[in-house]
C-alpha positions as CSV (number, residue, x, y, z in Angstrom):
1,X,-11.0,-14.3,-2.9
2,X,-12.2,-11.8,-0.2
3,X,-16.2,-10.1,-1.1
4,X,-15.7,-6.0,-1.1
5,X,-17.2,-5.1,2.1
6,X,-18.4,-1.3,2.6
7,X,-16.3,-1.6,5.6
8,X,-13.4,-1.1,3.9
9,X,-14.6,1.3,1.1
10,X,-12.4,4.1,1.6
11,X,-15.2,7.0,1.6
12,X,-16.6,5.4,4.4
13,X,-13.3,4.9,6.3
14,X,-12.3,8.4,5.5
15,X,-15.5,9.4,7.6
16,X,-14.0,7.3,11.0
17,X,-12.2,9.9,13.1
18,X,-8.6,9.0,13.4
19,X,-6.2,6.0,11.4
20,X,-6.0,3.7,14.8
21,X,-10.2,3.4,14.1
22,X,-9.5,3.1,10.2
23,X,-6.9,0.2,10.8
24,X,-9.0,-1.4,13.4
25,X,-12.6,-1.3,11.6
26,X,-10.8,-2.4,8.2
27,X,-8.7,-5.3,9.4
28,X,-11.3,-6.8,11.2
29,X,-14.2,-6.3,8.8
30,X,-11.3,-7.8,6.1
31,X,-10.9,-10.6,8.0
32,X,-14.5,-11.4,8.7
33,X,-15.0,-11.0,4.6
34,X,-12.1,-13.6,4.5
35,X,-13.5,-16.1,6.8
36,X,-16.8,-16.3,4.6
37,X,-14.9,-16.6,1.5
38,X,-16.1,-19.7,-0.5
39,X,-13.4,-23.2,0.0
40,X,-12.0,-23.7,-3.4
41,X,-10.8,-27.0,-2.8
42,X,-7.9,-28.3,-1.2
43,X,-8.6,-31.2,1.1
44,X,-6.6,-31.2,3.6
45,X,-6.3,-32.1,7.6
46,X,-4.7,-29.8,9.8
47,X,-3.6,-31.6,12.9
48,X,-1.9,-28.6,14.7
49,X,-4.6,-26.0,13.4
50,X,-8.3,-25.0,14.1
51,X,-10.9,-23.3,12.1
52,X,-11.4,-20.1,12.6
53,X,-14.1,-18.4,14.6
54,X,-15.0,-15.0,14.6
55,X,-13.8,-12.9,17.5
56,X,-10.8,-15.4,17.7
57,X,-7.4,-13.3,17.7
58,X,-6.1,-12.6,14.6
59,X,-2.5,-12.7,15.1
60,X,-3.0,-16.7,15.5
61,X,-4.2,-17.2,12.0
62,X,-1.9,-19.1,9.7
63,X,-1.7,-17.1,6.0
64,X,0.2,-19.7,4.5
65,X,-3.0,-22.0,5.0
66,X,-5.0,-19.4,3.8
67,X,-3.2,-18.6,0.5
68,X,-3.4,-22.2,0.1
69,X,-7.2,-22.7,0.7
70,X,-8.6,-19.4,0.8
71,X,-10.0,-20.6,4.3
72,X,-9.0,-19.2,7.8
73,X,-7.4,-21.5,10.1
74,X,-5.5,-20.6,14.0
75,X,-2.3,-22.1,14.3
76,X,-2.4,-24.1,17.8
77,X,1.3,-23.2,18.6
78,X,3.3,-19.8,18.2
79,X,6.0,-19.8,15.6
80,X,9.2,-17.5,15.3
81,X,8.6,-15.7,12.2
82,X,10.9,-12.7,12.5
83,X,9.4,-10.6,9.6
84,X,9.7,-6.9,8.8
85,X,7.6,-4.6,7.1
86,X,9.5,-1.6,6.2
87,X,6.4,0.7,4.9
88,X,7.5,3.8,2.8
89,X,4.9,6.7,2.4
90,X,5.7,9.0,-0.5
91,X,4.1,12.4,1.8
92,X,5.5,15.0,-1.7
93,X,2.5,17.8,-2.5
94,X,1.3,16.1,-5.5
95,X,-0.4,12.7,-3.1
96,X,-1.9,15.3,-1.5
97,X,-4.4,15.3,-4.4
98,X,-7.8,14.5,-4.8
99,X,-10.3,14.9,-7.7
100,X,-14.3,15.1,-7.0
101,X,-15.6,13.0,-4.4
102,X,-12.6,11.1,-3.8
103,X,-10.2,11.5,-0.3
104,X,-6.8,12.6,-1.0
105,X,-3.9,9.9,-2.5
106,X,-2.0,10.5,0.4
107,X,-4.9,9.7,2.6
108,X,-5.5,6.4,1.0
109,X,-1.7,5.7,1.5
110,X,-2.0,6.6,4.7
111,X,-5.2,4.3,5.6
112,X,-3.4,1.2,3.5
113,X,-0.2,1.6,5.9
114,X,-2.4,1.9,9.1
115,X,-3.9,-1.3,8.1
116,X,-0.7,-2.9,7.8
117,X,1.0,-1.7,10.6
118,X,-2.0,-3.2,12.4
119,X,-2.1,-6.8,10.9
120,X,1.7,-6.7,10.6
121,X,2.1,-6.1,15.0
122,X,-1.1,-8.7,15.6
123,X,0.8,-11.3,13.5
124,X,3.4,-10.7,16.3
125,X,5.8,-9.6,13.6
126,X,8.0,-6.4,13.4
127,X,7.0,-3.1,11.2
128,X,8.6,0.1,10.5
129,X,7.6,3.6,8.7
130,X,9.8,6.5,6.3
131,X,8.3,9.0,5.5
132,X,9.2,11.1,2.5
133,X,9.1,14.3,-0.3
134,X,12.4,15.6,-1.7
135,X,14.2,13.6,1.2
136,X,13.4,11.5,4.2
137,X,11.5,13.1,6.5
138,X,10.9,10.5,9.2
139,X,12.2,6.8,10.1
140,X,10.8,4.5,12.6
141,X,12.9,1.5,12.6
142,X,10.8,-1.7,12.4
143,X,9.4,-2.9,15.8
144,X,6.8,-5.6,17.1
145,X,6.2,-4.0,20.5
146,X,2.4,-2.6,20.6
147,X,3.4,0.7,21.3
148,X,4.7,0.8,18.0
149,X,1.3,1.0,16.1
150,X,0.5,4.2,18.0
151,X,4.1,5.7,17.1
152,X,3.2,5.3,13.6
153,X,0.0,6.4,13.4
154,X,1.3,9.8,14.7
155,X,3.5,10.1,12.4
156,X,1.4,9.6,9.7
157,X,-1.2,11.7,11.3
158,X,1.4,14.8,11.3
159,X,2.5,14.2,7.8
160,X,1.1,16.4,5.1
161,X,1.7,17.2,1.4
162,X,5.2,18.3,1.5
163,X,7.6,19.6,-1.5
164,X,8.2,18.1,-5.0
165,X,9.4,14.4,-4.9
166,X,12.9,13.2,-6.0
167,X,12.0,9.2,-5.4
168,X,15.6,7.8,-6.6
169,X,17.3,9.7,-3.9
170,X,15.4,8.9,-1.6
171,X,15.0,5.2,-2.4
172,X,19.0,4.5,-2.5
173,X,19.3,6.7,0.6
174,X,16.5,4.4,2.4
175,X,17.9,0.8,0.8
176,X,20.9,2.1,2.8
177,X,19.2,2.4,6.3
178,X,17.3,-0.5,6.0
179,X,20.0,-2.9,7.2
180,X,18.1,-6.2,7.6
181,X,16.4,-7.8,5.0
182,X,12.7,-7.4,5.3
183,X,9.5,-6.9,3.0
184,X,9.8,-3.3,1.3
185,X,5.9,-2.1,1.0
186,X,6.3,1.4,-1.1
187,X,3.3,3.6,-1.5
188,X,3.8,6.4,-3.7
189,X,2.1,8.3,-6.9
190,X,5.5,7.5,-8.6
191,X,5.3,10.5,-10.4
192,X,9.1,10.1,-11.7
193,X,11.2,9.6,-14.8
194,X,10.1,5.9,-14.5
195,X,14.2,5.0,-15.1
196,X,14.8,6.8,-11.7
197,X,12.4,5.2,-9.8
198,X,13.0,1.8,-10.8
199,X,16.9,2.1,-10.3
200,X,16.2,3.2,-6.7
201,X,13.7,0.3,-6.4
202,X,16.4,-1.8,-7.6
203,X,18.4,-1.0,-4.4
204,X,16.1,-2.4,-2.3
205,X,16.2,-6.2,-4.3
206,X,20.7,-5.3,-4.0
207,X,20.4,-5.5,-0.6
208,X,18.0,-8.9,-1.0
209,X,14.6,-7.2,0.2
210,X,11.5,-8.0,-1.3
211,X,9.8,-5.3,-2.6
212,X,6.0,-4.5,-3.2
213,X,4.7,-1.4,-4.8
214,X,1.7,-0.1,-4.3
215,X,1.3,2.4,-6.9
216,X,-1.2,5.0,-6.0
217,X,-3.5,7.3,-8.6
218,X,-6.5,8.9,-8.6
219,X,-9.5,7.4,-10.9
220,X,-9.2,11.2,-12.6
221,X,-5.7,10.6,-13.3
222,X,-6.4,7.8,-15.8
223,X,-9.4,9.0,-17.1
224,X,-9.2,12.5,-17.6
225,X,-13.0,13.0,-17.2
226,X,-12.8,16.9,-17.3
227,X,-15.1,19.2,-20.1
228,X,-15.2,22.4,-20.8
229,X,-12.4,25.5,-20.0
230,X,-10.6,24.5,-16.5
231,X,-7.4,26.1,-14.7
232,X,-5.4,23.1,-13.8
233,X,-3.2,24.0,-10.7
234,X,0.5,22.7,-11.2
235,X,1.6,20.8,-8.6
236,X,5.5,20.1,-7.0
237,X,6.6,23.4,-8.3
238,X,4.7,23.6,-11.8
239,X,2.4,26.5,-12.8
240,X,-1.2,26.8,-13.3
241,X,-3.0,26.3,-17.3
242,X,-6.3,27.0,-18.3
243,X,-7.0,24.9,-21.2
244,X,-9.9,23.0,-22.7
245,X,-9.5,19.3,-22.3
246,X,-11.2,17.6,-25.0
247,X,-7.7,19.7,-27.2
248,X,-5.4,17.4,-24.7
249,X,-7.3,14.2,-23.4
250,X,-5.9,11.7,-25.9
251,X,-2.3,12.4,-25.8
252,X,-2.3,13.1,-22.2
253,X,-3.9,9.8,-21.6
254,X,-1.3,8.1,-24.2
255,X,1.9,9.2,-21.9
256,X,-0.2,8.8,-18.8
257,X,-0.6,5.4,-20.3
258,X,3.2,4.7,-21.0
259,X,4.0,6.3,-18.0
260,X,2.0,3.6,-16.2
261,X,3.3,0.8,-18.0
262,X,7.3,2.2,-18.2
263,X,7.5,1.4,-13.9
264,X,5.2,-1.4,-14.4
265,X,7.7,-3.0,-16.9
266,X,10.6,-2.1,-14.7
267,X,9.5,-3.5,-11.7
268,X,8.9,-7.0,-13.7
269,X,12.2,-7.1,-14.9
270,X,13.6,-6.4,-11.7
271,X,11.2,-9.3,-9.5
272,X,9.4,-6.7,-8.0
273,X,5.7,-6.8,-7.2
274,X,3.7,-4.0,-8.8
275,X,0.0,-3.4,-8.1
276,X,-1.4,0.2,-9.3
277,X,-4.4,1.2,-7.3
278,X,-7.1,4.2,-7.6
279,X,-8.2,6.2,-4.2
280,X,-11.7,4.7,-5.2
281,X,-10.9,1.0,-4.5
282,X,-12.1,-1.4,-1.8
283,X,-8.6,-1.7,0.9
284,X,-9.1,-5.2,0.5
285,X,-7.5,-5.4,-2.7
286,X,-3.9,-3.7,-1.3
287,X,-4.3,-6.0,2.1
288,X,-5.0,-9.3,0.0
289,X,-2.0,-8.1,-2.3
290,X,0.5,-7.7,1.1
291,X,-0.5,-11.4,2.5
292,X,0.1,-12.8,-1.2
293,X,3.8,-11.0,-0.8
294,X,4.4,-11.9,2.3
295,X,4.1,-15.8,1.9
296,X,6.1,-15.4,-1.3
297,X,3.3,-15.6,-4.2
298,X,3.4,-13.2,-6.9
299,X,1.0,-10.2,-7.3
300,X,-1.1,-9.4,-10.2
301,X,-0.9,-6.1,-11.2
């Protein structure tokens, strides 16, 4: 397993000005943490490989070795892989929140799909973005040409909280523009009837995708750490309440909790990879959970 690194804590990153820096400084300082990763094991030659050094180019490093071994190795000849990444940023008003001392959802969406786009393009393979609220705002069909990193990162870098999300919609409507079969990576609050979301999820495995969600909430969102009298502004078209939280923290954290586990469930039964993640937690955890998909392991959510 990959050592947190403060290199990719995401209070640190959100201080780097602009996501090409973010994805950069993370990917490498997330490979670096994987190279010094302990060797569990697994005794075994590699004729056609070599160890990896750092400063060596990342796209030549094999990942099905490493989720085998845990070690870095360079493949010694180029291989046709042919992946895409389709990556599918849920932009709707409420990721655009953020409690005290924490960067926004959206932002930690948006620093996770930088990263990708990055290690996706310097594995040589192809990657593509949607963007979304109510509807689909933007598509960038997958490409591996390097100009396609900096298109993506401009779209993210214009995309801000938008209106009130309608995920089902817009999942069947994307499972239908996404014609090849590919890796779906969806990063998204969820906040959903959890039925809806995971019948438009279920598109995406009709069409034979694999499909990864990354399901992103704020630490305040679980935990509902608030005291004393406090306004809560209603967000995707819901109104403001002042109320004292210690009256509503059990039974909001009881639905917030079957909430939760309602898409976690769904996306089992349907073979789809679930990970939830807080806007406080190390990038590392949703780049190891991407390689793990992408060479076919199972996440743990």
């Amino acid at each position: 397993m990959v050592q947190p690194s403060p290199f990719l804590d995401p209070q640190n990153l959100a201080k780097l000005q602009g996501l090409d820096l973010v994805a950069r400084r993370a990917v490498e300082g997330y490979v670096s943490g994987l190279h010094k990763s302990p060797y569990h094991g697994f005794s075994v030659e590699f004729a056609e490989h070599r160890e990896y050094s750092p400063g060596d180019d990342i796209r030549h490093v094999d990942w099905k070795v490493w989720s085998k071994t845990d070690r870095l190795y360079l493949k010694l000849y180029e291989e046709e892989t042919n992946l895409l990444t389709y990556l599918m940023l849920d932009t709707s008003q409420s990721m655009d929140y953020a409690s005290e001392g924490q960067v926004t959802k959206l932002h930690y969406a948006k620093m996770i799909a930088a990263c990708l786009s990055y290690l996706v393009l310097h594995q040589s393979d192809s990657v593509g973005l949607a963007t979304f609220d109510a509807r689909v705002s933007r598509v960038l069909r997958p490409s591996g040409q390097a100009s396609q990193l900096k298109e993506i990162l401009g779209v993210m870098e214009r995309s801000a909280g938008g209106e009130k999300t309608d995920l089902s919609r817009v999942f069947h409507d994307l499972a239908e523009r996404a014609k090849r079969r590919g890796l779906v990576v969806v990063l998204s609050d969820l906040f959903e009837d959890p039925e809806r979301v995971v019948s438009g999820l279920k598109h995406f495995r009709h069409r034979r995708h694999d499909v990864v969600v990354m399901h992103i909430l704020d630490p305040a969102e679980l935990t509902f750490p608030f005291r004393g009298t406090t306004e809560f502004r209603g967000l995707e078209a819901l109104g403001n309440v002042v109320i004292d939280p210690l009256t509503i923290r059990k039974a909001y954290q009881e639905e917030f909790g079957k909430f939760v586990e309602a898409v976690r469930r769904g996306c089992r039964v349907a073979n789809i990879d679930y990970l939830q993640l807080t806007t406080d937690q190390n990038l590392a955890v949703p780049l190891s959970a991407y390689l793990r998909a992408r060479q076919g392991g199972r996440m743990v959510s």
